[in-house]
NUZAKE-653428 format. One record per residue (C-alpha): residue number from 1; residue in one letter; x, y, z. Coordinates in pm, whole numbers, plus 50000, padded with zeros to 5 digits. Layout:
// residues N
<NUM, "A", <X, Y, Z>>,
...
END
This chain:
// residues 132
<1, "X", <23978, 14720, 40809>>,
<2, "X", <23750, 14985, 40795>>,
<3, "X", <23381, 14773, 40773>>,
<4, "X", <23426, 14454, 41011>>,
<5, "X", <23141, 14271, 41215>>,
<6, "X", <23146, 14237, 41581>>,
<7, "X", <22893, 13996, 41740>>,
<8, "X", <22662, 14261, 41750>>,
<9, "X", <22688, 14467, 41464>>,
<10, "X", <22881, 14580, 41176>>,
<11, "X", <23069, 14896, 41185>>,
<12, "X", <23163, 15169, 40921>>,
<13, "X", <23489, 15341, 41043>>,
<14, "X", <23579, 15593, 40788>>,
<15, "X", <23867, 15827, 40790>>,
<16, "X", <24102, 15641, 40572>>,
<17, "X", <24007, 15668, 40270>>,
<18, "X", <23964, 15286, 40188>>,
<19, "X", <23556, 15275, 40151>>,
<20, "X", <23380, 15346, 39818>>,
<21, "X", <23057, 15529, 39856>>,
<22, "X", <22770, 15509, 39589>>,
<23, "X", <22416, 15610, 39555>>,
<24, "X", <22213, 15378, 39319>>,
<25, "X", <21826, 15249, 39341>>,
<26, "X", <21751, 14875, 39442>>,
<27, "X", <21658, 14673, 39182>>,
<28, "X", <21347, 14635, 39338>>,
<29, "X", <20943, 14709, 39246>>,
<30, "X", <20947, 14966, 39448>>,
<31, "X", <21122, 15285, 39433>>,
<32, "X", <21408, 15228, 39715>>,
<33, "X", <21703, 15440, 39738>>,
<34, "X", <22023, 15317, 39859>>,
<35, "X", <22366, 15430, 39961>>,
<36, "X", <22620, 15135, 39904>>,
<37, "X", <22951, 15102, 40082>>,
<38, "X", <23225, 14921, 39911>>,
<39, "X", <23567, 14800, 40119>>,
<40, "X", <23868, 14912, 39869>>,
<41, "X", <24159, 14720, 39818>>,
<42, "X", <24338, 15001, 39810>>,
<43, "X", <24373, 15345, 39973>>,
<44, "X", <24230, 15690, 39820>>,
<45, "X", <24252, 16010, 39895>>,
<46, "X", <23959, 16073, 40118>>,
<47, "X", <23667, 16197, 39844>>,
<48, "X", <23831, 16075, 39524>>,
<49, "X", <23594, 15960, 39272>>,
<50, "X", <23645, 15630, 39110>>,
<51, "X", <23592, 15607, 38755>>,
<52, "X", <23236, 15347, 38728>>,
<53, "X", <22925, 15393, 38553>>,
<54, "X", <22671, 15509, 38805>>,
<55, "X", <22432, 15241, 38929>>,
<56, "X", <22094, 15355, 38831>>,
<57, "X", <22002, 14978, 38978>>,
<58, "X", <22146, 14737, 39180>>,
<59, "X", <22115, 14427, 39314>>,
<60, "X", <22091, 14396, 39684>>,
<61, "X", <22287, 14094, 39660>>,
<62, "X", <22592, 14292, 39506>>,
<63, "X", <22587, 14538, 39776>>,
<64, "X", <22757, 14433, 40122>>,
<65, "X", <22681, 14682, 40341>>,
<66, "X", <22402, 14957, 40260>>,
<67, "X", <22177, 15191, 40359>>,
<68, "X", <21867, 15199, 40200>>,
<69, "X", <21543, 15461, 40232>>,
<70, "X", <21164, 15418, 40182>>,
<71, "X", <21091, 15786, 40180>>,
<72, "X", <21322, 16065, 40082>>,
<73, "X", <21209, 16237, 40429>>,
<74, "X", <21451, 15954, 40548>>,
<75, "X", <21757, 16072, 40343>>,
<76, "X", <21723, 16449, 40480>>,
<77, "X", <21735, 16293, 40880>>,
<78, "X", <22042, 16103, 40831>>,
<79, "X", <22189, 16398, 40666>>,
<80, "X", <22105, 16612, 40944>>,
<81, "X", <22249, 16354, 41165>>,
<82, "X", <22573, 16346, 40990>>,
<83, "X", <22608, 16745, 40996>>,
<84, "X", <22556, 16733, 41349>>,
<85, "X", <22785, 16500, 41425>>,
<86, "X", <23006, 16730, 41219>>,
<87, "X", <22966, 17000, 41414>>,
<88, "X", <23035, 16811, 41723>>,
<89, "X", <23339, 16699, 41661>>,
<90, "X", <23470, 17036, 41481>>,
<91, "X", <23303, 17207, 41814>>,
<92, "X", <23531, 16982, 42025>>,
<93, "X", <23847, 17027, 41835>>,
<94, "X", <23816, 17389, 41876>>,
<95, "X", <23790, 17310, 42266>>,
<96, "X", <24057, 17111, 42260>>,
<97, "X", <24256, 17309, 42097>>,
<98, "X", <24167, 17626, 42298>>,
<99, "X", <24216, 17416, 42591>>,
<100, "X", <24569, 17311, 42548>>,
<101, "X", <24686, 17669, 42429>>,
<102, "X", <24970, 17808, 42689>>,
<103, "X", <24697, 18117, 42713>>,
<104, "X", <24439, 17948, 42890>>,
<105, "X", <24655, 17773, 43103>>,
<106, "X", <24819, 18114, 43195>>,
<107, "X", <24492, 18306, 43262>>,
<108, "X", <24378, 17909, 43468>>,
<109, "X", <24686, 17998, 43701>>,
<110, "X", <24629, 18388, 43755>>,
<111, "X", <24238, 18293, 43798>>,
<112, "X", <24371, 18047, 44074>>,
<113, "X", <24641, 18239, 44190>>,
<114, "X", <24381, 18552, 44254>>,
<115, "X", <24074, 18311, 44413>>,
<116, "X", <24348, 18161, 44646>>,
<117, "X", <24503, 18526, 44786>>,
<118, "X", <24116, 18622, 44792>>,
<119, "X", <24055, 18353, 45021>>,
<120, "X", <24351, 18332, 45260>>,
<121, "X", <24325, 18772, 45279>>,
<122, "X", <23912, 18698, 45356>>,
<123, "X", <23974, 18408, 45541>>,
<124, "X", <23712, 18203, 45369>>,
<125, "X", <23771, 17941, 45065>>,
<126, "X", <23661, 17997, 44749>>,
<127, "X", <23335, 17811, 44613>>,
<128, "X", <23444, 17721, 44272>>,
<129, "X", <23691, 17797, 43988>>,
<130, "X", <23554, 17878, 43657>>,
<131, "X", <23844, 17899, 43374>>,
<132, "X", <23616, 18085, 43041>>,
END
């Protein structure tokens, strides 16, 4: 289940395609934005819109778990936040993935292979290896 509590918090896990996401305003004096998550009872494709009227105003009672913003200057940091945790983890994928190609691990063993020969021929041990 993709939004559960633990004692300390309550968690958003997405990935799975089984949380609706909607903007609407509270129904509220005050002009509050809000981003509502809804747990699905079944599972979308990841980014498929559900057929609803939009909600202009809602109820904070009839929204379980939400995000809601004072100032719009609060909307743009969380999504900067969100892009940068995008690029993290598409930064690390690459890394992974360059990682675990046979190539690297070819040019790690030649890099080794070379520092080691260096260092018995020179008689001194080499400081570090650096695979790039």
């Amino acid at each position: 289940m993709p939004i559960f509590k633990t004692e300390k918090s309550t968690q958003l896990e997405f990935g799975y395609g089984d949380i609706d996401i909607c903007p609407a305003l509270l129904a509220t004096e005050d002009v509050v934005g809000a981003v509502c998550f809804f747990q699905r009872d079944q599972v979308k494709p990841i980014g498929a819109h559900s057929d609803h009227d939009p909600n202009l105003s809602i109820a904070a009672e009839d929204t379980p778990v939400r995000m809601t913003f004072e100032k719009v200057e609060s909307i743009d940091v969380v999504i900067w936040a969100l892009e940068e945790a995008k690029r993290m983890m598409l930064a690390r994928k690459v890394l992974q993935q360059l990682l675990s190609s046979r190539y690297v691990e070819k040019v790690a063993r030649l890099t080794y292979r070379y520092f080691t020969q260096m260092a018995v021929s020179s008689a001194c041990l080499p400081l570090s290896l650096v695979v790039i």
